[in-house]
N, C-alpha and C positions, 0 to 999 in steps of 0.2 A: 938699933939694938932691940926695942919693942917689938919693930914688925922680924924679927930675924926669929924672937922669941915664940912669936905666934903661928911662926910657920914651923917651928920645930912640933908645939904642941900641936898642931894639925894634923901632921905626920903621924906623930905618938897615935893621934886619935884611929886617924886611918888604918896605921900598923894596928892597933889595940884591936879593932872589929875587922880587920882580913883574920885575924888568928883565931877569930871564933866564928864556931858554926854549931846550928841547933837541927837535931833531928829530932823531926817529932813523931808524936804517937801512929803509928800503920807504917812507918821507913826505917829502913837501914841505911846507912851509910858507908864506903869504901872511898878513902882517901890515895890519892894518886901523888907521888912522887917525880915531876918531871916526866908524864905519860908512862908511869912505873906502879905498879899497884903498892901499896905501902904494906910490906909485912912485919909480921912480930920477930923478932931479932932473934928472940929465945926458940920459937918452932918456927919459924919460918912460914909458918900461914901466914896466906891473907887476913888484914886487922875490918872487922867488920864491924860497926861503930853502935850501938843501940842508941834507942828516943832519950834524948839529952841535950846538956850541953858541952861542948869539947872543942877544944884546941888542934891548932898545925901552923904550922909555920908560911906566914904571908909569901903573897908571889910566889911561892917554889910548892907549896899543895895545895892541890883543887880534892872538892867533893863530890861527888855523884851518889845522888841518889835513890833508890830500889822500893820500889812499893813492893809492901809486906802484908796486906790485905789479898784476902778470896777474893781472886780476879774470875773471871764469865770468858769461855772460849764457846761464843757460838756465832758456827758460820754456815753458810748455805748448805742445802741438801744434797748430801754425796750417793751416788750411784751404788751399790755392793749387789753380788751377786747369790743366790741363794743355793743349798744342795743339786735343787731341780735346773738349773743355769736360768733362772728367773731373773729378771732386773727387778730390783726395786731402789726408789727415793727415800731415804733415811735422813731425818730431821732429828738431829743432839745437838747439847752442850755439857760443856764441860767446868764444873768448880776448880779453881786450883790456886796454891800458894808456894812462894820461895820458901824454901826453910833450909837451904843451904844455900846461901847468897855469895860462896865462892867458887863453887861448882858450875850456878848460874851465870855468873860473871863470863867464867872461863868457858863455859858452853857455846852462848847466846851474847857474848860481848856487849850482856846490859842491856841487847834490845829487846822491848816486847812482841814486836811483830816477827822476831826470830823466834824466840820460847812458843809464840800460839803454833807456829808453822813448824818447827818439830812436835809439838806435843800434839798437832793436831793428824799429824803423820802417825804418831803412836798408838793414839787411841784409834784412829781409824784403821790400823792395823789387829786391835784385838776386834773389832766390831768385824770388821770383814774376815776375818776366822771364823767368829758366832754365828755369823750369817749364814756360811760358805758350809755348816755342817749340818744345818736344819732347815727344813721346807716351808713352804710360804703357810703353810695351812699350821704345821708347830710354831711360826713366830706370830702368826695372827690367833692362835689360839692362847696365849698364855705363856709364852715362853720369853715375852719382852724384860719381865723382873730377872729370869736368869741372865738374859743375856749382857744387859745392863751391870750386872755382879761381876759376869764373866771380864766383861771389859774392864771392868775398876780393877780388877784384880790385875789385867794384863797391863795396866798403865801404873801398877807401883812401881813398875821396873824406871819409871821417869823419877826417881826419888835419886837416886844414885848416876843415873848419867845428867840428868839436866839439874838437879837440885830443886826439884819441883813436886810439890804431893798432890796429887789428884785426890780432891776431897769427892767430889762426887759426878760420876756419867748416867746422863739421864736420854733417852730416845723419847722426842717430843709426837712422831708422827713419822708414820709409815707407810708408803703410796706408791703405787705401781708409775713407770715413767706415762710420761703424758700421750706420747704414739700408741702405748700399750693400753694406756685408760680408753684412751677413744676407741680404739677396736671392739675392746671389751664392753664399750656402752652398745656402739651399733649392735653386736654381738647380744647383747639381753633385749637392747629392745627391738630385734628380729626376732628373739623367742619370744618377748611380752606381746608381739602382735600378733603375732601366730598362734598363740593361748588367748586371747581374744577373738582371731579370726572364727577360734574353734568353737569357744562360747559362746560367741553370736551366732555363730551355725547351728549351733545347738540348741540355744533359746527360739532360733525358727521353727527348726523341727518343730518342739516344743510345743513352740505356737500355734500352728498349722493340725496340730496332733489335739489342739484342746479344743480350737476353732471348727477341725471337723464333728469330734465329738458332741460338740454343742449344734451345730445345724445338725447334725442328726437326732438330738434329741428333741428339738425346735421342731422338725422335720413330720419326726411320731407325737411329737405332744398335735401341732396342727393336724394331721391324721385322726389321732383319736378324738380332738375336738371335733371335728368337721364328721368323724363318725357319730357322734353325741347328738349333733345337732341335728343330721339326717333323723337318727332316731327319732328326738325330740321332734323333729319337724312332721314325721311319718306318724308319731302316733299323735300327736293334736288332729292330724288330717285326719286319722280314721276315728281320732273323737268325735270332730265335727261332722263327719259322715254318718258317724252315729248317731249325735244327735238331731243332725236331719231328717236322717231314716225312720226314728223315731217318732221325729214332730212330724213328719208328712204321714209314715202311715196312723197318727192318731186322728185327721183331721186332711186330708188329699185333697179336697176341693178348696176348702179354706189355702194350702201347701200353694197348690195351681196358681190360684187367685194371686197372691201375693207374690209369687215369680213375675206373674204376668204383668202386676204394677210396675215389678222394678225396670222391667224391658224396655214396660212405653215410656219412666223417667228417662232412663237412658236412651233411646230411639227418639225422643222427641224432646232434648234439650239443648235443644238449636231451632232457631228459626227457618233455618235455612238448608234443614236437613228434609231431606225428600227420599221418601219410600214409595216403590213401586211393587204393588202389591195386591192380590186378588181380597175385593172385599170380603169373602166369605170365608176370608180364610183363618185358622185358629188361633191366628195369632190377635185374632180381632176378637173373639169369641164371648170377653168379659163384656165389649161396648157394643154389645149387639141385643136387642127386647124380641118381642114376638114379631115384630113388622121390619124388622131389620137391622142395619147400621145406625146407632144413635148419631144425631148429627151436632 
């Protein structure tokens, strides 16, 4: 009778906590009837449960529950096409939350990888309209804030078929496809080498154009130096001409005499220098007395 007792109370206990269930704070809850949504008797909607605590009846209803917090839709970069039939790589995401979690139900049957994949179909439906109506040079110039608007606006319409609000579309990054980037690089840096090519042509010229300039001034400067210094050197010579001129006609015999020393230092400063030469002759004329050649 004790142990019959304690298995009743165990029961009781078990039954007691199947019939409760707590939602908490960011969840919703939707109780199922035998794979049945549970609705209210009086409207006939679905019963959609707030953060609490609440009852159902063991074994015969299950819970399922809904995250009710700003979820993040961001996925890879979609391809869209521009006015000009341009490709570009378009990097978004997406803020968004349930706020009719019977709409959502019945949409998406509770999955969230169903709700990203239509909502990501929706919003990539107003972005490629946006796109499709303006040129690459208005979305790069300033027209990302619009477009961004344009599309929040075109994804209210998920409010009413998914049960979903699109709090906020934002475009992270915008880039040409990766076949067209690379084109476009070989493509600038054949003109950046080519505006180099032309600069460094041009800095020869340049070069060549200052280089001549300058040996030719090199060229006249040497000229009129070397003209200077003829001068200079032409008139020292007829200084010294002068002043020869002058010292020999003040004193000619004395003038003679002293040429004549410097002859025979030079003519006789070697031993072994030998002149063949008439004794009488003027070149002797200093070392010669009345009786003849001094010996």
């Amino acid at each position: 009778m004790k142990n019959f007792s304690i298995a009743i109370l165990a029961l009781l206990v078990v039954l007691g906590l199947s019939s409760v269930f707590v939602i908490y704070e960011g969840q919703r809850g939707i109780v199922f009837q035998f794979s049945k949504i549970k609705r209210d008797s009086a409207t006939d909607e679905m019963m959609v449960y707030e953060p609490g605590l609440h009852f159902k009846i063991p074994f015969i209803e299950t819970v399922r529950k809904l995250d009710a917090r700003i979820q993040t839709l961001d996925e890879p970069a979609d391809r869209f096409v521009t006015s000009e039939k341009k490709d570009l790589m378009v990097d978004s995401f997406v803020k968004w939350r349930i706020i009719d979690f019977s709409t959502y139900y019945l949409r998406t049957g509770g999955s969230l990888d169903n709700a990203r994949a239509l909502l990501k179909q929706k919003v990539n439906n107003g972005l490629r309209t946006e796109f499709g109506n303006r040129t690459i040079k208005e979305i790069v110039s300033g027209d990302r804030a619009a477009i961004m608007s344009k599309a929040l606006e075109s994804a209210a319409s998920s409010r009413e078929d998914l049960g979903i609000e699109v709090v906020d579309v934002r475009i992270k990054a915008i880039n040409l496809p990766t076949e067209i980037s690379n084109s476009i690089y070989e493509r600038m840096r054949a003109e950046r080498t080519a505006v180099a090519t032309e600069h460094r042509s041009q800095g020869q010229e340049q070069a060549e154009i200052i280089r001549a300039k300058i040996d030719a001034k090199v060229t006249v400067m040497l000229a009129e130096a070397q003209k200077y210094s003829f001068t200079v050197r032409g008139e020292g010579d007829a200084l010294a001409a002068k002043v020869y001129a002058d010292a020999y006609t003040k004193d000619p015999e004395f003038y003679s005499f002293y040429r004549s020393l410097e002859a025979y230092e030079k003519s006789f400063s070697s031993k072994n220098d030998i002149m063949v030469v008439q004794p009488d002759s003027q070149f002797f004329r200093y070392l010669k007395d009345g009786s003849g050649i001094k010996k």
